[in-house]
N, C-alpha and C positions, 0 to 999 in steps of 0.2 A: 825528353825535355819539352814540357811547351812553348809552343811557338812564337806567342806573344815574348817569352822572355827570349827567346832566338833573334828574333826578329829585331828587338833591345840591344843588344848585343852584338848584330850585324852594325846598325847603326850607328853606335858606339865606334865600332871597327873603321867604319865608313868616315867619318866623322875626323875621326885619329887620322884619317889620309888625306883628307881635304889641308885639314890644318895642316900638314908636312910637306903638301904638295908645296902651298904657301910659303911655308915659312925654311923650308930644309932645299927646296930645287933653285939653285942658282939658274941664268940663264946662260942658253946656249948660243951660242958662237953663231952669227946667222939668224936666229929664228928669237933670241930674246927671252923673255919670257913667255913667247909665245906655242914653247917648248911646254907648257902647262895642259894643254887641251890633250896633250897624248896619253897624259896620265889617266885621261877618262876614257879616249879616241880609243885605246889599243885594249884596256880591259873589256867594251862590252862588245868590241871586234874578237875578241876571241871566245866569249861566253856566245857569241851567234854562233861558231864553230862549234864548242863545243852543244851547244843545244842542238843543232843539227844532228853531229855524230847519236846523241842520245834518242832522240828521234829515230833517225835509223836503226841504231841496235833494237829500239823497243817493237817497231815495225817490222825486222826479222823476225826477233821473240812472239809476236802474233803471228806471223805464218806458218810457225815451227809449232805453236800450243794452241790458237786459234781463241787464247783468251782476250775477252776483249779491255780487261783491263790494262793490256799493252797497249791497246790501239789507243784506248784514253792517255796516255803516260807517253803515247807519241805523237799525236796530235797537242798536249798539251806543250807539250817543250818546241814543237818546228812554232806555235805560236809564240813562244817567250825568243824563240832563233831568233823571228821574223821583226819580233820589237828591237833587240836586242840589235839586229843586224840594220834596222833604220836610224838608231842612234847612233850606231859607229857612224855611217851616210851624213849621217845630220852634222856631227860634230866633225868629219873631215870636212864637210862642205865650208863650216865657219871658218876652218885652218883652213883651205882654197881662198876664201875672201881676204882674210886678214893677211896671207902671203904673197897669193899670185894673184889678190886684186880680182877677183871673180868668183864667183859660189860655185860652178860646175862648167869644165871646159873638155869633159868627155875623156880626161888623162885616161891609162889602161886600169888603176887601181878601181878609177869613179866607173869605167865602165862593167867591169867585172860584177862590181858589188851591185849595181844596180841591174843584171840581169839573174843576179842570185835572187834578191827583192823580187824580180818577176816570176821565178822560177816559184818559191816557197809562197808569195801571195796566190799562184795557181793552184797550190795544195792546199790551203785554205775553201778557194772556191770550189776546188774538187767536189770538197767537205760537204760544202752543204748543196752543191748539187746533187748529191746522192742519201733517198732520202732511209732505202735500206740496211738496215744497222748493219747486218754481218757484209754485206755486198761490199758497202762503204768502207766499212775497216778493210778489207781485200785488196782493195782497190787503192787507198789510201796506202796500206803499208808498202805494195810496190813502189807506187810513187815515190815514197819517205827514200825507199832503198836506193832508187833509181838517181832521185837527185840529190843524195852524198854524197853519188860518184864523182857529179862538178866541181861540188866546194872546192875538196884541195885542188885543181887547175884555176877555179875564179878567183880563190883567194888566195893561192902561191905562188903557184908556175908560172900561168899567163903571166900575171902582172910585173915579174921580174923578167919575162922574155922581150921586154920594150922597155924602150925610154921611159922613165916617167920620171916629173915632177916631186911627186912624192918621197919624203927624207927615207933614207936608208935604214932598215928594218933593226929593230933592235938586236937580228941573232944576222948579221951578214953575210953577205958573199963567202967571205975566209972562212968563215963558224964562229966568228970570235965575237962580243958583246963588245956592244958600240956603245957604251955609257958607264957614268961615272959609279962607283959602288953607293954613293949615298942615292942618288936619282935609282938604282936597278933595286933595292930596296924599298924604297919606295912606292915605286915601277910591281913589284914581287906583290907587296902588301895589298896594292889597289886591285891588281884581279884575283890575290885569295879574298879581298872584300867582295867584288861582283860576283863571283864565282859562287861564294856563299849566299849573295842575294838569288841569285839565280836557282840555287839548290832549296831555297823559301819559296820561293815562289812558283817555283814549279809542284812542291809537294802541296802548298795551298790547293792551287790549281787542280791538281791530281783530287785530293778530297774534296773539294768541292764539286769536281764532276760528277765523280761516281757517287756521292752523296744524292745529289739531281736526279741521279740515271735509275739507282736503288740497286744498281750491281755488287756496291761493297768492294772493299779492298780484300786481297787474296792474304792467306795466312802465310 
């Protein structure tokens, strides 16, 4: 399918969740309608997860084939992680102000996330410190592998083995879902929306590089 019309489509998607966010999410007990920003807050907090995880896989897949259109397909997603994982940042920081009256006061969740952000900004500069192609992909894909291994403690473990500030996770303590069926629907629809942005954007990405490089994508 072309992308243009995908992309149509995503938006479309996108679009359908804004308006539901709006008009279908009552507010919560405590937090109001302020119970709104999560619906954004938790989708691109898990497409940074997932973009990582993808990074990684494609970073093995270059040390195991040594093609570099891995290393393109993994560098290209830990960059969409890294946006991806500054808008979760950004948009908890607003829910910090607008609740606890402060944009960042070092809770475990805001610390976590922001040494993930230093971690994954260093594998960027890895990037273009090294200026040999094959070396750099080498070098790059341990990296990618190396710093998976964190996410799930930055963004699980740690942050539930302390206090924190931060509302209780969608999937709890018990294992049981902490929200209403109409909001978990909703909740569902907005990261198959991101989710799918995320899957455009990164194959843009992906053909655009290799387009640049004159490598071609693999059959």
């Amino acid at each position: 399918m072309n992308l243009s019309i995908v992309a149509l489509l995503i938006a479309g998607w996108l679009a359908g969740v804004v308006v539901a966010v709006f008009y279908l999410i009552p507010p919560v007990a405590g937090l109001g309608y302020l119970a709104r920003i999560a619906f954004f807050h938790i989708p691109v907090a898990w497409v940074s997860v997932l973009a990582f995880l993808v990074s990684a896989i494609a970073a093995g897949q270059y040390l195991r084939t040594r093609r570099l259109w891995y290393d393109c397909l993994s560098a290209c997603s830990a960059r969409l992680g890294l946006v991806f994982c500054l808008l979760a940042t950004v948009s908890g920081a607003v829910f910090a102000k607008l609740t606890w009256g402060a944009y960042w006061n070092w809770d475990p969740r805001q610390t976590t996330v922001f040494i993930l952000l230093l971690i994954y900004g260093a594998y960027l500069a890895l990037r273009l410190a090294l200026e040999e192609e094959e070396r750099r992909a080498a070098v790059s894909a341990v990296y990618a592998l190396l710093s998976f291994l964190t996410v799930p403690f930055l963004m699980f473990i740690i942050p539930r083995s302390y206090f924190s500030l931060h509302p209780e996770p969608v999937l709890n303590s018990a294992g049981q879902v902490a929200m209403e069926p109409v909001m978990l629907y909703v909740l569902l629809a907005a990261v198959g929306g991101v989710t799918a942005l995320y899957a455009l954007l990164l194959t843009r990405s992906v053909v655009r590089t290799t387009a640049q490089s004159g490598k071609g994508l693999p059959l």
